[in-house]
Structures are given as structure tokens and as C-alpha cells.
C-alpha positions in Angstrom: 33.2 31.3 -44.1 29.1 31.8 -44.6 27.0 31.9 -41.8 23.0 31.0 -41.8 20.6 30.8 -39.2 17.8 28.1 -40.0 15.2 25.9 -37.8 13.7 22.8 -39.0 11.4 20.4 -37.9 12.0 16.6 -38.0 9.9 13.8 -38.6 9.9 10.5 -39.0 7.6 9.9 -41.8 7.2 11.7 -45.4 3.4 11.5 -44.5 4.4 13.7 -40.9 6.2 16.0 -42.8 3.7 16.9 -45.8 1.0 17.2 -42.8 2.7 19.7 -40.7 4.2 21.2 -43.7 0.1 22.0 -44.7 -0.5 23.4 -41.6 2.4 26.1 -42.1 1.1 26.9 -45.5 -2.4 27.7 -43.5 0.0 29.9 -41.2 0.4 27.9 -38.1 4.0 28.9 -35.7 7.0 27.2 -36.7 8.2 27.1 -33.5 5.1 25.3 -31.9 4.7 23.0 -34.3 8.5 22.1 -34.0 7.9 22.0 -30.2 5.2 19.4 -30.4 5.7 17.3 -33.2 9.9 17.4 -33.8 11.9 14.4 -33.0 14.9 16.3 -33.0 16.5 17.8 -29.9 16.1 21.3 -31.8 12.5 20.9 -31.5 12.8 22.2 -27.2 13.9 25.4 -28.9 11.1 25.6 -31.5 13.2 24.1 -34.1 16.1 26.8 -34.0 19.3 25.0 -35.1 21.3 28.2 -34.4 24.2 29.5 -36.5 25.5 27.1 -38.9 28.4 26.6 -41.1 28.4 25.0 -44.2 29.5 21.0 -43.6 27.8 20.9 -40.1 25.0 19.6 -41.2 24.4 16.4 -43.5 24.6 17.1 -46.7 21.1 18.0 -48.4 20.2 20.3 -45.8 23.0 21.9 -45.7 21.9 22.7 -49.7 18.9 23.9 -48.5 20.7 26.2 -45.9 23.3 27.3 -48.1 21.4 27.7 -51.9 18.0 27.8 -51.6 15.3 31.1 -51.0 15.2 32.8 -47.1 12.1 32.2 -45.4 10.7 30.1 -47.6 9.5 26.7 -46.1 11.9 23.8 -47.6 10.7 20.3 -47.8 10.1 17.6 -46.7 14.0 17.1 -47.7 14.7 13.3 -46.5 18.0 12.6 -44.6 19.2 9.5 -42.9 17.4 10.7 -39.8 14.1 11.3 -41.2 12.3 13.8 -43.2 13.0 17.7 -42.6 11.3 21.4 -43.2 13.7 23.8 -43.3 13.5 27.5 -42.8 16.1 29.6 -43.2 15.9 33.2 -42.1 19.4 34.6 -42.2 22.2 34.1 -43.9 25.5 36.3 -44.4 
């Protein structure tokens, strides 16, 4: 079974997410800005979800994990939770 490693960053608002998606694209840390402004339990670890397997998470991220380009910034991607960045920067 594939294996990824990936960090995100979640907010609540669309609007959040396309602010602190613009300050990554200026180069600002991942992992601070996931420490500051994530409302996700990840966000303590600077957004670092770990390794995941596909089905853990809900579904469109799990796209994103799975499918789309390494260590390319993803989102926002909207989930019942709330809006996500996604960054994945391993996968097997």
C-alpha cells in the first residue's frame, strides 16, 4: 500500500486560507504559519500529518496526497472541516 508524508494547514475560512496561502508564495515557513494560524491539532507539530495511507484522510485531500505534484503548495482544497493547504513532500 502507498505511503505519503504531507502537512497542511487548516482554516476556517476560504478568505484565511488564500491569505496564508500568499504569504507562502512570498516564502514564509510552513511550519510557523501552521503553528500560529492552524485550527487543526497538526498545527502544534507545524502542520506535519505524518505518514498516511490512502483512505485515512477525507476524501479530496487524500487526492491531493495521493495524485497531485510533491512540494507544490495545494489549495485551499475545502473539506467538511474547513479549508486546507496541503504540501506533500514524500511519497513512495
Amino acid at each position: 500500500m502507498p505511503m505519503a508524508m504531507a502537512k497542511h494547514i487548516l482554516l476556517k475560512t476560504e478568505a484565511e486560507a488564500l491569505k496564508i496561502k500568499a504569504l507562502l508564495d512570498k516564502g514564509e515557513a510552513f511550519d510557523k504559519l501552521a503553528k500560529k494560524h492552524s485550527i487543526c491539532p497538526s498545527g502544534k507539530k507545524g502542520g506535519d500529518l505524518g505518514e498516511v495511507r490512502p483512505g485515512q484522510m477525507v476524501g479530496a485531500i487524500d487526492q491531493v496526497i495521493f495524485k497531485k505534484p510533491l512540494k507544490v503548495i495545494h489549495g485551499p482544497i475545502k473539506s467538511r472541516f474547513g479549508y486546507h493547504l496541503v504540501q506533500v513532500y514524500y511519497r513512495d
